[in-house]
Structures are given as C-alpha cells and as structure tokens.
N, CA, C and O atoms as a MOPAC input file, in Angstrom:
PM7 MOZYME 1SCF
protein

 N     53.97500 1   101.28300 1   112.18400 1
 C     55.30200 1   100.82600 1   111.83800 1
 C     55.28500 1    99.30000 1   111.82900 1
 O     54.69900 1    98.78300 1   112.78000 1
 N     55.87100 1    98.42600 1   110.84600 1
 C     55.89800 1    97.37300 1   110.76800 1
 C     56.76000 1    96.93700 1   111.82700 1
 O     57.28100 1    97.74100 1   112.60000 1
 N     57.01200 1    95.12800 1   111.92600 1
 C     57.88800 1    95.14700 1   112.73500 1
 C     59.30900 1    94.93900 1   112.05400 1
 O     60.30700 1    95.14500 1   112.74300 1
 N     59.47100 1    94.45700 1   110.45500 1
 C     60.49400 1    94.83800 1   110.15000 1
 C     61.45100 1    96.30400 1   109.76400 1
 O     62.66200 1    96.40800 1   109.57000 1
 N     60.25800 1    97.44200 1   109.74500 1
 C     60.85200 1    98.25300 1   110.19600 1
 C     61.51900 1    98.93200 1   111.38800 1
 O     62.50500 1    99.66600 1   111.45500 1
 N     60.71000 1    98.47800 1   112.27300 1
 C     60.88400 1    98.52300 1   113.74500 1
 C     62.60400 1    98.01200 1   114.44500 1
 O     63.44000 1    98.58100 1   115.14700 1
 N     62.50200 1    96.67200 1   113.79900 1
 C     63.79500 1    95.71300 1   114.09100 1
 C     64.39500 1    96.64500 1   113.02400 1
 O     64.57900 1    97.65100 1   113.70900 1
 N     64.79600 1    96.94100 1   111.85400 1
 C     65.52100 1    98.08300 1   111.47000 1
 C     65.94400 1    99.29900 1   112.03600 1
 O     67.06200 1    99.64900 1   112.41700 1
 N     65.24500 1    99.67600 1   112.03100 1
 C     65.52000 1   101.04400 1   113.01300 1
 C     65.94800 1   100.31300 1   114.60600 1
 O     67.02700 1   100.75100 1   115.00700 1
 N     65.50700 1    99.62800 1   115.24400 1
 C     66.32300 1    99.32100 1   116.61500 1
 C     68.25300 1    98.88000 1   115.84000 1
 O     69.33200 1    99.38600 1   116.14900 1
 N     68.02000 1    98.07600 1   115.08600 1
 C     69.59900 1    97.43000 1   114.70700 1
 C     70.70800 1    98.05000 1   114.21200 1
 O     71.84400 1    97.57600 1   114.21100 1
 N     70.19400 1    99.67600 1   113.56800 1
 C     70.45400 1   100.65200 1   113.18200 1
 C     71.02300 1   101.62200 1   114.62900 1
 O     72.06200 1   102.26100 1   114.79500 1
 N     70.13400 1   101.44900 1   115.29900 1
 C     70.58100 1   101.98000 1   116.35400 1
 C     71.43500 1   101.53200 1   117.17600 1
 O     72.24100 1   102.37000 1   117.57700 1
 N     71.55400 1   100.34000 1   117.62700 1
 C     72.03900 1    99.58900 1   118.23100 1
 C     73.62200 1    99.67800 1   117.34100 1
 O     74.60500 1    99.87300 1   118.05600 1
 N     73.81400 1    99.56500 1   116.09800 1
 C     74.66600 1    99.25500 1   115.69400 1
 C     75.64700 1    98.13800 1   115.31800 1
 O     76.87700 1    98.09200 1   115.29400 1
 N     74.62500 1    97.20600 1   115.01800 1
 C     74.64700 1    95.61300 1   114.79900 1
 C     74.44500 1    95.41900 1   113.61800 1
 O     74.78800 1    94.28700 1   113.27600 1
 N     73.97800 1    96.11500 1   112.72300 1
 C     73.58000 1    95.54700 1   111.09600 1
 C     74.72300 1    95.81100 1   110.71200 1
 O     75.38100 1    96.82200 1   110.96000 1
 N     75.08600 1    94.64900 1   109.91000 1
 C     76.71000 1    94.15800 1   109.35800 1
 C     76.85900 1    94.90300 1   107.87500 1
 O     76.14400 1    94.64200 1   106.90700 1
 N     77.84600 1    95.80100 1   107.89400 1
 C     78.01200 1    96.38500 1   106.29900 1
 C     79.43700 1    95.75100 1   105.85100 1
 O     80.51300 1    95.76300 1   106.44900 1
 N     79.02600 1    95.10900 1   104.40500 1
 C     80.53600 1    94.81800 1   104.12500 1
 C     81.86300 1    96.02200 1   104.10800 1
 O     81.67100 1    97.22500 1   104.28100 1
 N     82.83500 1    95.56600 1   103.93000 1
 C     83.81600 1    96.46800 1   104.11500 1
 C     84.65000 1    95.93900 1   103.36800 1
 O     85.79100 1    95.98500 1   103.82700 1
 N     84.54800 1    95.44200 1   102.37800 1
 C     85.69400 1    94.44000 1   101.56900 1
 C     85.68500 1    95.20200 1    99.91100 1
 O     84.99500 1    96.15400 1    99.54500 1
 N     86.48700 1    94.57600 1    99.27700 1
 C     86.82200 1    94.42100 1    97.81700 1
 C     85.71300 1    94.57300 1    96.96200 1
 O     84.66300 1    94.28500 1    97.53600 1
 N     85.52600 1    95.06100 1    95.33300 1
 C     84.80900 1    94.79200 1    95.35400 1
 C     83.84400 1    93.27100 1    94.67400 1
 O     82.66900 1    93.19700 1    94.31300 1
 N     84.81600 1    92.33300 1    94.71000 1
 C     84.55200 1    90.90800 1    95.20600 1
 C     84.09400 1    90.33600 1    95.82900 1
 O     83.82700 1    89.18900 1    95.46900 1
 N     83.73900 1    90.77600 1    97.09500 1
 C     83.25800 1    90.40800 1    98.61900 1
 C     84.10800 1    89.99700 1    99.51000 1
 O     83.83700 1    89.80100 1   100.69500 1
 N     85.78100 1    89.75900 1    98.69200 1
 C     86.33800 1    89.16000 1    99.79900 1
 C     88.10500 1    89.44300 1    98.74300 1
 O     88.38900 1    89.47900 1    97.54600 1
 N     88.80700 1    89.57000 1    99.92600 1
 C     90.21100 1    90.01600 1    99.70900 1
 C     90.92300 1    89.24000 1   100.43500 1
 O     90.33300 1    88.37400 1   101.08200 1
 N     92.42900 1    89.35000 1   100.52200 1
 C     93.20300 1    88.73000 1   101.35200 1
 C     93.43400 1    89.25300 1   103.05800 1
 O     93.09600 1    90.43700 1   103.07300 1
 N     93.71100 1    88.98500 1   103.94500 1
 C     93.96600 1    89.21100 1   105.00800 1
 C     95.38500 1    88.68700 1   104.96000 1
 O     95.67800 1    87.75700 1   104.20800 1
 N     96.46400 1    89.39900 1   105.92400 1
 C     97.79900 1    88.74100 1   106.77100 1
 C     97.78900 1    89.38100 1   108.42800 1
 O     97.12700 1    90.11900 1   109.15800 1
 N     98.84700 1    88.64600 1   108.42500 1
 C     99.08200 1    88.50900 1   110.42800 1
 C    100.41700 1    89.66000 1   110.10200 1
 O    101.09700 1    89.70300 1   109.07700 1
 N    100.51300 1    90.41100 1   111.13900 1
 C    100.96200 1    91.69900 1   110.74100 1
 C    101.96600 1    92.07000 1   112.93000 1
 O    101.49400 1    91.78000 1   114.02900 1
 N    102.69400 1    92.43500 1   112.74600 1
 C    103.13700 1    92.83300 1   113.98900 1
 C    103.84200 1    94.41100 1   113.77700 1
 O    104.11900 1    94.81800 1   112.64900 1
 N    104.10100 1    95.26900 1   115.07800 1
 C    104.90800 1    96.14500 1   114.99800 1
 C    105.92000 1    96.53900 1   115.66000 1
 O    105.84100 1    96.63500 1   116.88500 1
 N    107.14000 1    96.86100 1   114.94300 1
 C    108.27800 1    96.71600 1   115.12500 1
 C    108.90200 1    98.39500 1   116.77500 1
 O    109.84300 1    98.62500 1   117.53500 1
 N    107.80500 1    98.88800 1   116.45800 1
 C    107.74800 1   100.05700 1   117.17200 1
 C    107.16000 1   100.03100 1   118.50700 1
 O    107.51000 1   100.65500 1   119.50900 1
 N    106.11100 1    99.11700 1   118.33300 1
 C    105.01500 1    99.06900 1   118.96900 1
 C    103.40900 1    99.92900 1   119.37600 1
 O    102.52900 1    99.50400 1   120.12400 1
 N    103.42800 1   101.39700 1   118.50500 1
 C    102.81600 1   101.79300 1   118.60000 1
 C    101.50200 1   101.90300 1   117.05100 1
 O    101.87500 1   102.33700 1   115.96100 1
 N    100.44400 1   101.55700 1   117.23200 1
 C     99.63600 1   101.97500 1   116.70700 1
 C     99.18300 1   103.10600 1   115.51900 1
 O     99.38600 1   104.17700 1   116.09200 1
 N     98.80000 1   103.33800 1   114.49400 1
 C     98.44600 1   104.45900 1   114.59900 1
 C     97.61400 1   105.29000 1   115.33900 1
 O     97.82100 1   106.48300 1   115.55800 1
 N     96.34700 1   104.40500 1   115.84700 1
 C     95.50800 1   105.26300 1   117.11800 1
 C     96.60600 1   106.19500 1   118.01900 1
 O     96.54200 1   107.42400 1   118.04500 1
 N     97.48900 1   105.51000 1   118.65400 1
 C     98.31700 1   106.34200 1   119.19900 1
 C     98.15200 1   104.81700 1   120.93400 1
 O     98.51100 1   105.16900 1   122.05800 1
 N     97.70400 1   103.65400 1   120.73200 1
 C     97.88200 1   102.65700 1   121.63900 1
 C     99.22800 1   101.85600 1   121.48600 1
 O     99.99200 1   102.20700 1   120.58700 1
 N     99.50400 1   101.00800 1   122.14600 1
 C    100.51500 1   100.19400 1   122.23800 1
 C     99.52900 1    99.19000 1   121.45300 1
 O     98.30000 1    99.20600 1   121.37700 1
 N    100.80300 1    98.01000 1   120.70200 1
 C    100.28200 1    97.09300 1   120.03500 1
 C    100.72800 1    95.98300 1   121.03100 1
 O    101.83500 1    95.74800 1   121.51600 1
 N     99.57200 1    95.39800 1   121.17600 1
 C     99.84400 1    93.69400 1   121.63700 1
 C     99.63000 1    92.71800 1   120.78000 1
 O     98.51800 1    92.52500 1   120.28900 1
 N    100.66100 1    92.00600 1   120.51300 1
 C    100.29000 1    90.76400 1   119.32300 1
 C     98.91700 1    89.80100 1   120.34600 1
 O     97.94900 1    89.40900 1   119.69400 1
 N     98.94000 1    89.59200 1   121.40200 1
 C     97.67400 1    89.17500 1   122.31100 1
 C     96.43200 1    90.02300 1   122.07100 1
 O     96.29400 1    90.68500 1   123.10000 1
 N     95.69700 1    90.25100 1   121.42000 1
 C     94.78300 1    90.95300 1   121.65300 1
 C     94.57200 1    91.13600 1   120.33800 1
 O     95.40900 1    91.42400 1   119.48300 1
 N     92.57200 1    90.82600 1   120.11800 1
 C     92.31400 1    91.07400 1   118.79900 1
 C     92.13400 1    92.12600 1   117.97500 1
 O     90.97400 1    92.33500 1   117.61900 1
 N     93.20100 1    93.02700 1   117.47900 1
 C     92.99400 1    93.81700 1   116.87900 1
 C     93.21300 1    93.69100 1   115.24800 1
 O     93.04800 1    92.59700 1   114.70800 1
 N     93.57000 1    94.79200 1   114.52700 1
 C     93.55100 1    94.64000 1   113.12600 1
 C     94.00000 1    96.54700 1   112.96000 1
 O     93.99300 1    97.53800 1   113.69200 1
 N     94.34000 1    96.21700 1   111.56600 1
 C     94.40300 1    97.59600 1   110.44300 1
 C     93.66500 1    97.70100 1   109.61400 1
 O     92.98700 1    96.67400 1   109.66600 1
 N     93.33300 1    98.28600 1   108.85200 1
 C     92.09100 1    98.43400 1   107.96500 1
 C     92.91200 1   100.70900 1   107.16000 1
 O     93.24700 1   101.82600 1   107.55300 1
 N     92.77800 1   100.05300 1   106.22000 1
 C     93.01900 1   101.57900 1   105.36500 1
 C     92.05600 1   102.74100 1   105.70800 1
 O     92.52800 1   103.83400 1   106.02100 1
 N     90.45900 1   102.49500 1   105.64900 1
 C     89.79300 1   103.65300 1   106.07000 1
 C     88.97200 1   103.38800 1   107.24200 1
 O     88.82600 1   104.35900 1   107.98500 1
 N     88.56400 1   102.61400 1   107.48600 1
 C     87.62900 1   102.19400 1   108.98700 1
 C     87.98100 1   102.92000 1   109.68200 1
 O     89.17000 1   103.20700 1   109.53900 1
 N     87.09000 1   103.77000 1   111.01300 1
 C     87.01000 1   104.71200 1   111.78700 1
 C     87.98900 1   103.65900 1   112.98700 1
 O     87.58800 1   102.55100 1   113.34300 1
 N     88.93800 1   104.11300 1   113.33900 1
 C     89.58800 1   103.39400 1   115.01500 1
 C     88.24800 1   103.40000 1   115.91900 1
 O     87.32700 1   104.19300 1   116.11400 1
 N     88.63500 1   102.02100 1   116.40100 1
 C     87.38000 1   101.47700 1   117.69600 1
 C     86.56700 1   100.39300 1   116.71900 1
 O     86.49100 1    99.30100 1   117.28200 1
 N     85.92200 1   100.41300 1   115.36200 1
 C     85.36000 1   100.07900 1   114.63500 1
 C     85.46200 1    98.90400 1   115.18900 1
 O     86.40100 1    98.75300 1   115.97100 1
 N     84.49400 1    97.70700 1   114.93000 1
 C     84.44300 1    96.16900 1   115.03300 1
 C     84.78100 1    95.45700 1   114.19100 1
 O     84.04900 1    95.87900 1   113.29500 1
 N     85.30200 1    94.72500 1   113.77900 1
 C     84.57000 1    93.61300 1   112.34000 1
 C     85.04300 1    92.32300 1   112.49900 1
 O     86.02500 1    91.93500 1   113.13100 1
 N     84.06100 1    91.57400 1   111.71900 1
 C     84.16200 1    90.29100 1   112.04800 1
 C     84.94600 1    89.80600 1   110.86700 1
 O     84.75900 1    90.43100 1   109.82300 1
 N     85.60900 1    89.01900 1   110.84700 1
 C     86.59000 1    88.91300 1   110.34900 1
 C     86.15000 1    87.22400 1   109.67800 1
 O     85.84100 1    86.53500 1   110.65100 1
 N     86.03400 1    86.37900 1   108.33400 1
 C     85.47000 1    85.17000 1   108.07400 1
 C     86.85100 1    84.93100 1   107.11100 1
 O     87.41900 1    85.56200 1   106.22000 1
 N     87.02000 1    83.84000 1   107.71500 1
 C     88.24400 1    82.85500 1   106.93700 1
 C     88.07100 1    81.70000 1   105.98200 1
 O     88.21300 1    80.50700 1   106.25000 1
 N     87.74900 1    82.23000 1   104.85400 1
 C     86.94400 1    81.60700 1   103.24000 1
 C     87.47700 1    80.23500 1   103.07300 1
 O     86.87300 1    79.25500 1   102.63700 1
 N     88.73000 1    80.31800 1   103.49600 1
 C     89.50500 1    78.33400 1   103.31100 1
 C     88.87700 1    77.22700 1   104.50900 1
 O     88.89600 1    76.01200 1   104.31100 1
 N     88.25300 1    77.92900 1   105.93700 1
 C     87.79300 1    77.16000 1   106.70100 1
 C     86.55700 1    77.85900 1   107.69600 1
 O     86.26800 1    77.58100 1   108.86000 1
 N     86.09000 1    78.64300 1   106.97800 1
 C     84.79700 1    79.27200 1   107.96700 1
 C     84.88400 1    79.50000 1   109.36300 1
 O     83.90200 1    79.50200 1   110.10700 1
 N     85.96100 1    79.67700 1   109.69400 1
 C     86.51100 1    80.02100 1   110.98800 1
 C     86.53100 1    82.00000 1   110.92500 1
 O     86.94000 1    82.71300 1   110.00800 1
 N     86.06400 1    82.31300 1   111.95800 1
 C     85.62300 1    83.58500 1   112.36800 1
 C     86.28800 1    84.39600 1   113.59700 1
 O     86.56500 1    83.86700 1   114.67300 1
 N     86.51300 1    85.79900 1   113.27400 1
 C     86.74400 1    86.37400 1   115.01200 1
 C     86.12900 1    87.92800 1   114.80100 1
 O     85.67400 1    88.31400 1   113.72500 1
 N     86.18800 1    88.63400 1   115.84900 1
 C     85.67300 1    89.60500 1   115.48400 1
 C     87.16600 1    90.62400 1   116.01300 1
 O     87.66700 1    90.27700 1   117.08300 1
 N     87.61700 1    91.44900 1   115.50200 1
 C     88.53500 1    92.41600 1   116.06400 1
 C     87.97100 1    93.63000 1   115.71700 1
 O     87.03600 1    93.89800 1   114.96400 1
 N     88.97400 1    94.58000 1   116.65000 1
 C     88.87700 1    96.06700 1   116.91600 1
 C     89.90400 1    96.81300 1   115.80600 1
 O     91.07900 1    96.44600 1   115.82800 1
 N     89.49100 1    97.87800 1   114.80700 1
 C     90.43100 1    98.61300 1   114.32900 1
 C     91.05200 1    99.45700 1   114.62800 1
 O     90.55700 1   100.56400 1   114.83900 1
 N     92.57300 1    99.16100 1   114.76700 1
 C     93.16700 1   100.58500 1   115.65800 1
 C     94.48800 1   100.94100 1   115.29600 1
 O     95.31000 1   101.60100 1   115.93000 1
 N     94.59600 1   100.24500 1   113.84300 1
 C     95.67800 1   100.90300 1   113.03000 1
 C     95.22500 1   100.79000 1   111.54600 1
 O     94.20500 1   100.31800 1   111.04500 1
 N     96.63500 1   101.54900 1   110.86400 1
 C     96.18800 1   101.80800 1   109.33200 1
 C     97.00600 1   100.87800 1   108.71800 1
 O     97.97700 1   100.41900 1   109.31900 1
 N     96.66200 1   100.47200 1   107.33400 1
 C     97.18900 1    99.46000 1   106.63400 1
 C     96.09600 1    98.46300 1   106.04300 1
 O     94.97400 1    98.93300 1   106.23300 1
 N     96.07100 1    97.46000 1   105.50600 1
 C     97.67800 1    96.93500 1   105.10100 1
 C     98.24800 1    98.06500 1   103.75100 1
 O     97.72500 1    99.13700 1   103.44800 1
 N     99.00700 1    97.65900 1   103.35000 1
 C     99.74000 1    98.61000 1   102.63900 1
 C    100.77700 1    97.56000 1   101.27400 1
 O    101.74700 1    97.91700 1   100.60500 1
 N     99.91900 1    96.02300 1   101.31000 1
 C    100.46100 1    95.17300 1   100.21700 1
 C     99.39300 1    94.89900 1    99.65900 1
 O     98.34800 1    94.36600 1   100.03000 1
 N     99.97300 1    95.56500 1    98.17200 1
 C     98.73700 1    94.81500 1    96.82600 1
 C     98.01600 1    93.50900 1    97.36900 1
 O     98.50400 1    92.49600 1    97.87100 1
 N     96.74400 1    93.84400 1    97.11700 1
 C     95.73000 1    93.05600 1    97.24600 1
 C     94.85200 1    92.34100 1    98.89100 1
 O     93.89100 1    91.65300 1    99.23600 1
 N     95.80300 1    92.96900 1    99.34600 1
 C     95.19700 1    92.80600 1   100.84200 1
 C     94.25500 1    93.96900 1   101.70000 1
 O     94.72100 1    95.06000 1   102.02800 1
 N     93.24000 1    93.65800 1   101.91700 1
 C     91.91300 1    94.61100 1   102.90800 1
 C     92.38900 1    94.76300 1   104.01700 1
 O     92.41400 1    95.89500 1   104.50100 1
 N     92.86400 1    93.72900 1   104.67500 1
 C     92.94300 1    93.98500 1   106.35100 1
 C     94.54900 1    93.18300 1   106.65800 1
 O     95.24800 1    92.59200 1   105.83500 1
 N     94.83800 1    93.43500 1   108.28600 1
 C     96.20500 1    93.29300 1   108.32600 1
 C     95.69400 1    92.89900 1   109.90500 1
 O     95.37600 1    93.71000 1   110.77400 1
 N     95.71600 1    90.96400 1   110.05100 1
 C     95.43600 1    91.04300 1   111.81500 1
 C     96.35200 1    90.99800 1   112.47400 1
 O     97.39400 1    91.24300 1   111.86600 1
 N     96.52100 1    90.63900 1   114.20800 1
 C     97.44100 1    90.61300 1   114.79400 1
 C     97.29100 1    89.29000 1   115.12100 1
 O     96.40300 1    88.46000 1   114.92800 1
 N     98.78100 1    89.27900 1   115.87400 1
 C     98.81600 1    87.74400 1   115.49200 1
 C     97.69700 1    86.62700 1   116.49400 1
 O     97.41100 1    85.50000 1   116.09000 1
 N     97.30000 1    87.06000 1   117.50100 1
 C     96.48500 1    86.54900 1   117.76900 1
 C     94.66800 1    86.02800 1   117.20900 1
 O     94.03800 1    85.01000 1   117.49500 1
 N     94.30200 1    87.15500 1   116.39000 1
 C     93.47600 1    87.25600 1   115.61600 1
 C     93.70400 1    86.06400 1   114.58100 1
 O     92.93100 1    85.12700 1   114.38500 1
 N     95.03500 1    86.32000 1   113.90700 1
 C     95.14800 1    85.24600 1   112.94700 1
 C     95.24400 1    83.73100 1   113.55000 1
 O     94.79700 1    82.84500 1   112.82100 1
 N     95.76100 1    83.37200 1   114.75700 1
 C     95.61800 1    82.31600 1   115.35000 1
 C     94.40400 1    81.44400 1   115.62000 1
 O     94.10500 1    80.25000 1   115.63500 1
 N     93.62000 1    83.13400 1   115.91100 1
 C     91.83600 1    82.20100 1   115.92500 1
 C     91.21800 1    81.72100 1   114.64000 1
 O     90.46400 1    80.75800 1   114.50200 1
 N     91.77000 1    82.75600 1   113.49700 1
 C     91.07300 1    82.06600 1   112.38900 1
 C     92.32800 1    80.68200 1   111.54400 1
 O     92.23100 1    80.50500 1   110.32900 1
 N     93.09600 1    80.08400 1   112.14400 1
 C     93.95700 1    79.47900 1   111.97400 1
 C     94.65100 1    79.46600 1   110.56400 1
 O     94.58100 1    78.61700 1   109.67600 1
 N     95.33400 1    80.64300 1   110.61300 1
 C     96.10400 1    80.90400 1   109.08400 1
 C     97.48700 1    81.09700 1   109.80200 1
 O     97.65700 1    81.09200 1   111.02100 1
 N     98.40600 1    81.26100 1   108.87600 1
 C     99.66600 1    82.23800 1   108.82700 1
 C     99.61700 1    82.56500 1   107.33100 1
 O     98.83600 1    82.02300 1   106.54900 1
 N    100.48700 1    83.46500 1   107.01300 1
 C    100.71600 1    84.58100 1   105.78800 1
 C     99.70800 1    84.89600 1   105.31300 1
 O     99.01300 1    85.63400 1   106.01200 1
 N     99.14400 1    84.47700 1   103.88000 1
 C     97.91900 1    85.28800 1   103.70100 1
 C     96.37700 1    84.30400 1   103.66000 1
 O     96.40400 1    83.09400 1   103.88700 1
 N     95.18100 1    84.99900 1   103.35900 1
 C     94.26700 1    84.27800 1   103.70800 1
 C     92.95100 1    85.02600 1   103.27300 1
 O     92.35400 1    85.85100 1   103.96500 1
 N     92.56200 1    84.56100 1   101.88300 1
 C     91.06700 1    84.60100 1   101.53700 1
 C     90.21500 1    84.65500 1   102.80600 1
 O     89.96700 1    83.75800 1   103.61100 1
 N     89.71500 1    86.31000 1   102.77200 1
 C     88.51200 1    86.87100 1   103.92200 1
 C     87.65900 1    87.31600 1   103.68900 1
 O     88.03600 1    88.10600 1   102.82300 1
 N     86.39100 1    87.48900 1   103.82400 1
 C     85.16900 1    88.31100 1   104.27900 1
 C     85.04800 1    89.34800 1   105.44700 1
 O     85.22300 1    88.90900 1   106.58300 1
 N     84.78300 1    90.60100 1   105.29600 1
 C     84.64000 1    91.48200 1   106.69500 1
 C     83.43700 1    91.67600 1   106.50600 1
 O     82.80600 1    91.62600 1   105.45100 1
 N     82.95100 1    91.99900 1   107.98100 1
 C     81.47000 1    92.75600 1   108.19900 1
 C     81.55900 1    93.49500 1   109.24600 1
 O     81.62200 1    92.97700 1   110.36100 1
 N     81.58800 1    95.27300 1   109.01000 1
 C     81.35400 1    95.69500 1   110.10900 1
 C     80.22400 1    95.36900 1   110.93600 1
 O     79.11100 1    95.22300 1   110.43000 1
 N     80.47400 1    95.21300 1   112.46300 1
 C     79.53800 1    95.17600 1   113.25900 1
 C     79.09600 1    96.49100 1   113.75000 1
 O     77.93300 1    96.89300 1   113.78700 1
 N     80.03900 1    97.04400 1   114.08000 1
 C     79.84800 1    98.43500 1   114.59700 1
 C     80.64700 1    99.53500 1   114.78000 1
 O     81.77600 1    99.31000 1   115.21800 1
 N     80.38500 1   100.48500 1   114.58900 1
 C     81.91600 1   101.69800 1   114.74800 1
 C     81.20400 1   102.56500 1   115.80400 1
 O     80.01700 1   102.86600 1   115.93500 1
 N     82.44800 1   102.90900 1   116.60600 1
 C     82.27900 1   103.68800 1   117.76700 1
 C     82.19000 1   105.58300 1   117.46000 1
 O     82.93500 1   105.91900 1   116.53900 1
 N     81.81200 1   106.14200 1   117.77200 1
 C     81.64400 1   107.44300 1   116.96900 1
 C     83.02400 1   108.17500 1   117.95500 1
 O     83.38800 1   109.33200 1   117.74300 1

C-alpha cells in the first residue's frame, strides 16, 4: 500500500476529507438566520450563541466549514436544522457563526464538509 493510499484510507476513516456541499458554482450565498420558536428541526433548542447552521439535505450533527468569499474569514458549524428556504441561498448560520465570519444579511460562501456523524 502506498502511503498516499494509506493517508486516504486513514482520512476516510477518520472523517476529515472535505467534500464540497455547495452550488453547482462552488459557492452560494449564506444568511444569519434566528428562530422565532426556538426549536430546531433536530428537535434541540436554538441558541443564537453557538455555532450552528441549516443546510437543506446534510445529515444533523454534520460539520462544515463554512469560508466567507468577500474576506476569507472561516468557522466551522454543526448542522442541526433545515433550510434555508430563500432563492439562492445553501446555508442559513446563526447569529453567532455569522459574527465570526463578519457579515450580516447575505454573503458569498464556500462549504466543506468535514465530517458527518452517522
């Protein structure tokens, strides 16, 4: 076994090799998103503190790193609701998420899953 197969198959396992998850552009809009209910679709409470996100099909628990195309500013959040649900947008963060990548309303992104939890 080579060792780039080797480091494949470990990263594979591990669950670290980054698959896009975006448009098929490479990159869509993101917004900062809150809920009025407070509950999730997972079935958690939403904290605008805490990095999470929505995503339309991503498995809940999922990772992704999240890249902010106007200033290369990055975070990684957890998926644990569904959405967004406005033309032209991939993902929907919370507001803390959007704070790290320093936007408000919308915002040219890149995703990469890191990892989904089975």
């Amino acid at each position: 076994m080579t060792t780039r197969t080797l480091w494949l198959a470990l990263t594979c396992l591990l669950g670290v090799i980054s698959q896009p998850a975006t448009a098929k552009d490479g990159h869509s809009l993101a917004a900062t998103y809150s809920q009025k209910d407070g509950k999730t679709a997972s079935g958690e409470s939403f904290f605008p503190g805490k990095l999470t996100a929505a995503h339309r099909s991503l498995r809940f628990g999922t990772i992704v790193r999240v890249t902010n195309l106007q200033n290369g500013r990055t975070v990684m959040v957890r998926i644990n609701d569904r959405g967004p649900f406005g033309k032209g947008r991939i993902i929907d963060l919370s507001p803390a998420a959007a704070q790290q990548l320093r936007f408000s309303g919308l915002v040219p992104v890149t995703l990469d899953v890191i990892t989904t939890l089975q």
